[in-house]
BAVEX-54545 format. One record per residue (C-alpha): residue number from 1; x, y, z. Coordinates in steps of 0.001 Angstrom, whole numbers, always signed. Each point is the difference from the previous one (the first is absolute). Layout:
N
resi NUM&px X&py Y&pz Z
...
***
This chain:
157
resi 1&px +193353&py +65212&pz +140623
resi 2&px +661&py +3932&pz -963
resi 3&px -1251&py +2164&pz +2736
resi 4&px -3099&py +1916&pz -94
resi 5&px +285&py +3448&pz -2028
resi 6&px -2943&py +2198&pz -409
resi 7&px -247&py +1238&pz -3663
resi 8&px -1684&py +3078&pz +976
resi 9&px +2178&py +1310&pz +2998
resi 10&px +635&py +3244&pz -1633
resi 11&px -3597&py +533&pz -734
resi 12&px -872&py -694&pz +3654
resi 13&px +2402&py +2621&pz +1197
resi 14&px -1544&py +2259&pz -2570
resi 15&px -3334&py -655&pz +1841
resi 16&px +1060&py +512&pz +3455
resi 17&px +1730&py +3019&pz -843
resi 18&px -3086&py +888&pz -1417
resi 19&px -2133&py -824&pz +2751
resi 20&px +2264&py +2029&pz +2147
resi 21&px -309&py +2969&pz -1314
resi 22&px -3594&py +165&pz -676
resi 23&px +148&py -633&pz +3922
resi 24&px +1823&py +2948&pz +699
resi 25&px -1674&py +2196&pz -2520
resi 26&px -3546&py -1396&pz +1819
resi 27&px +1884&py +1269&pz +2817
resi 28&px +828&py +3222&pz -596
resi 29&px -3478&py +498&pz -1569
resi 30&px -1240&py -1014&pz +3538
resi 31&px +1888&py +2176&pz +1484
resi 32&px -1175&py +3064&pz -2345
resi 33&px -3453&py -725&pz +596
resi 34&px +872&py +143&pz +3636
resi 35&px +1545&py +3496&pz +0
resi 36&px -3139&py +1301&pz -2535
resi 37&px -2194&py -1354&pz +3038
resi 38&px +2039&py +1643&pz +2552
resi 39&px -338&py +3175&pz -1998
resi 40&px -3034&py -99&pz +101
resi 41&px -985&py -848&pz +3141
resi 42&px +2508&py +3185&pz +698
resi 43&px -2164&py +2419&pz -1652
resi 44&px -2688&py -1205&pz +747
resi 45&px +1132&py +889&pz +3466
resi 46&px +637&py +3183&pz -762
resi 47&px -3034&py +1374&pz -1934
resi 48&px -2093&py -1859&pz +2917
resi 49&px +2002&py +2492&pz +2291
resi 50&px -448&py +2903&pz -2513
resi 51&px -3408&py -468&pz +86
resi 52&px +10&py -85&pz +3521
resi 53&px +1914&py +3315&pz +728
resi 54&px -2071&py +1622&pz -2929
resi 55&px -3039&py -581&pz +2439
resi 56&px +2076&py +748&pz +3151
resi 57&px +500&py +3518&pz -1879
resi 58&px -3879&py +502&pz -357
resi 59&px -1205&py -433&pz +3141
resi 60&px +2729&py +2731&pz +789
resi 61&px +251&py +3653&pz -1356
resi 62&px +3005&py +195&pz -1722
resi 63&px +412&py +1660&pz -3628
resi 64&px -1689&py -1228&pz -2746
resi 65&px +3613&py -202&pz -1949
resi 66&px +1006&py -2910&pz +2056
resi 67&px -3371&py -1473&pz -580
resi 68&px +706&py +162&pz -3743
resi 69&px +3523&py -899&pz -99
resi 70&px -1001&py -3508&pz +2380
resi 71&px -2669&py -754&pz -2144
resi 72&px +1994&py +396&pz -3019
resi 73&px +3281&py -1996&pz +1787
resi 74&px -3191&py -2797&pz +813
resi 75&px -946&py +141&pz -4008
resi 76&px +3762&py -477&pz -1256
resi 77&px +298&py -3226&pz +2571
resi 78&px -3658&py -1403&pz -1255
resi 79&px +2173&py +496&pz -3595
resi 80&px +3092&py -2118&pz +1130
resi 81&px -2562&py -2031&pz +1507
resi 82&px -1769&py -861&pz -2911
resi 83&px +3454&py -53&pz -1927
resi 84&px +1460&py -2697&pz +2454
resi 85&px -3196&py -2288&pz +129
resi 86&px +769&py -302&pz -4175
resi 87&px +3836&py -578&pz +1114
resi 88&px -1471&py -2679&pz +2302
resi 89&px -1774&py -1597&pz -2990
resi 90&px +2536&py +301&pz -2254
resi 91&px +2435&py -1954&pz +2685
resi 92&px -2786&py -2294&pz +646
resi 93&px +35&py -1026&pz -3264
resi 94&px +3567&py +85&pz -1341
resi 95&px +238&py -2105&pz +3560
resi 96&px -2538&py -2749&pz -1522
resi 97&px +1333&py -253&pz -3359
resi 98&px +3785&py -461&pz +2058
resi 99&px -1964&py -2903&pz +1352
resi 100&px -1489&py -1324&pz -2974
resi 101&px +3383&py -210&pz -1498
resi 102&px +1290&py -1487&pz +3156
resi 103&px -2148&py -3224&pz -388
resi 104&px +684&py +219&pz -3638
resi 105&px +3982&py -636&pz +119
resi 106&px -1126&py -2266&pz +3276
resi 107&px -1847&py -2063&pz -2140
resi 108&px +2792&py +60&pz -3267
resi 109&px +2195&py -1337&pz +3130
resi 110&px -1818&py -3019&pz +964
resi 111&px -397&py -1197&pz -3357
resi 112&px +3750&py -517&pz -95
resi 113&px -15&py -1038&pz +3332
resi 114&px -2423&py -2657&pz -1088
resi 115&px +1813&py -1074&pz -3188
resi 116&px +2817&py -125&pz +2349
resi 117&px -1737&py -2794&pz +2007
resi 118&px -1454&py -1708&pz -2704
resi 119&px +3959&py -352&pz -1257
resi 120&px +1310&py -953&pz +3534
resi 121&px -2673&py -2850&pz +276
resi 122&px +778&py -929&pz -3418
resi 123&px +3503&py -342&pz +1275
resi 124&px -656&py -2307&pz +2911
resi 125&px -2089&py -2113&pz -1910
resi 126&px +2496&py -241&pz -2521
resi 127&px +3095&py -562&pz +2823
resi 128&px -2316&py -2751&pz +1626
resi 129&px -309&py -1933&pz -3744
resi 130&px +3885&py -93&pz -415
resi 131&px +355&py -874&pz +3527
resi 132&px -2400&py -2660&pz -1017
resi 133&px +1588&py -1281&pz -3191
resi 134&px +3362&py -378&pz +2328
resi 135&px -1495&py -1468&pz +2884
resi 136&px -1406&py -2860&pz -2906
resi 137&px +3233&py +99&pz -2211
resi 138&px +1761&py -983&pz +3630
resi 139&px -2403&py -2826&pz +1040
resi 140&px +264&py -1532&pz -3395
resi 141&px +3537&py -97&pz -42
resi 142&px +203&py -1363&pz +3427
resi 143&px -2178&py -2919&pz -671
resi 144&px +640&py -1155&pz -3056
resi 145&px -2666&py -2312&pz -1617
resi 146&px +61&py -3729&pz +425
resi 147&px +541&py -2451&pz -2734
resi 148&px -2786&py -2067&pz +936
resi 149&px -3429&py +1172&pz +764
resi 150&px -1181&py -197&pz +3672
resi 151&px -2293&py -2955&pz +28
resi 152&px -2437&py -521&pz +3062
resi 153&px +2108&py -3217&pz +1023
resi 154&px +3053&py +2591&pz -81
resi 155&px -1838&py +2707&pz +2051
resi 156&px -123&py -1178&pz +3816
resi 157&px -1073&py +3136&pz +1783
***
C-alpha cells in the first residue's frame, strides 16, 4: 500500500501561515491599545495634577498670569485628553477587527485540518481493507479446498 499523502499540504501551510500572522498582527494591535491606555491614564494624571496646582495657586496670592497660563496648560491637556480617549477607540477597535480576522483564518485552518482527518481515516480504513484482502488471499491459499464435501460422518469434532 502507497503511503498516506495529504492532497492539500500546501494549502494547510498556507493556512497556518495565515493564522500566524493574524496572531501577531492581533498582537501588536494588543499591544497598541495598551500604550493608547497607558497614554491615557498618563494624562489623565497630569491634568488631575494641573487641576490640582491650579487650586493650590488660588488659595494662595500669587499673580493672576500664572493663574491664566495653568488654566490654559489644564485646557490644552483636557484637549490631548479628549484626543487620546478617540486614539483609545480607534485602537480598541482596529484591536477587535485584528481579532475578528484572527478567528477568521483560525477557522479557514481547521477546515483543512478537518479534511485532513477525514483523508487520514479514509486511509486507515482503506490500509485495514487491503490488509484484509491479504490476510484472506493467505488463508485461502493455505488451505486449499477439499475435493469432497465435509459430511457430518466426516466431521468428528
Amino acid at each position: 500500500m502507497k503511503h498516506f499523502r495529504f492532497t492539500l499540504q500546501a494549502l494547510l501551510t498556507v493556512r497556518e501561515r495565515e493564522e500566524r500572522a493574524a496572531l501577531e498582527f492581533y498582537a501588536r494591535r494588543l499591544q497598541l491599545q495598551q500604550q493608547a491606555l497607558d497614554d491615557l491614564t498618563a494624562i489623565e494624571t497630569d491634568l488631575a495634577a494641573g487641576w490640582g496646582e491650579l487650586r493650590h495657586l488660588m488659595t494662595r496670592a500669587c499673580p493672576v498670569a500664572d493663574l491664566v497660563q495653568r488654566q490654559a496648560h489644564c485646557q490644552r491637556l483636557g484637549e490631548r485628553l479628549e484626543r487620546q480617549r478617540d486614539a483609545v477607540a480607534r485602537a480598541e477597535a482596529a484591536a477587535r477587527l485584528a481579532l475578528l480576522q484572527l478567528i477568521t483564518a483560525q477557522q479557514n485552518r481547521e477546515v483543512v485540518v478537518k479534511f485532513l482527518e477525514t483523508q487520514q481515516k479514509n486511509y486507515q480504513r482503506e490500509c485495514t481493507r487491503e490488509e484484509q484482502k491479504l490476510l484472506d488471499e493467505l488463508a485461502r491459499r493455505a488451505d486449499p479446498p477439499s475435493a469432497t464435501p465435509l459430511t457430518p460422518e466426516l466431521v468428528w469434532n
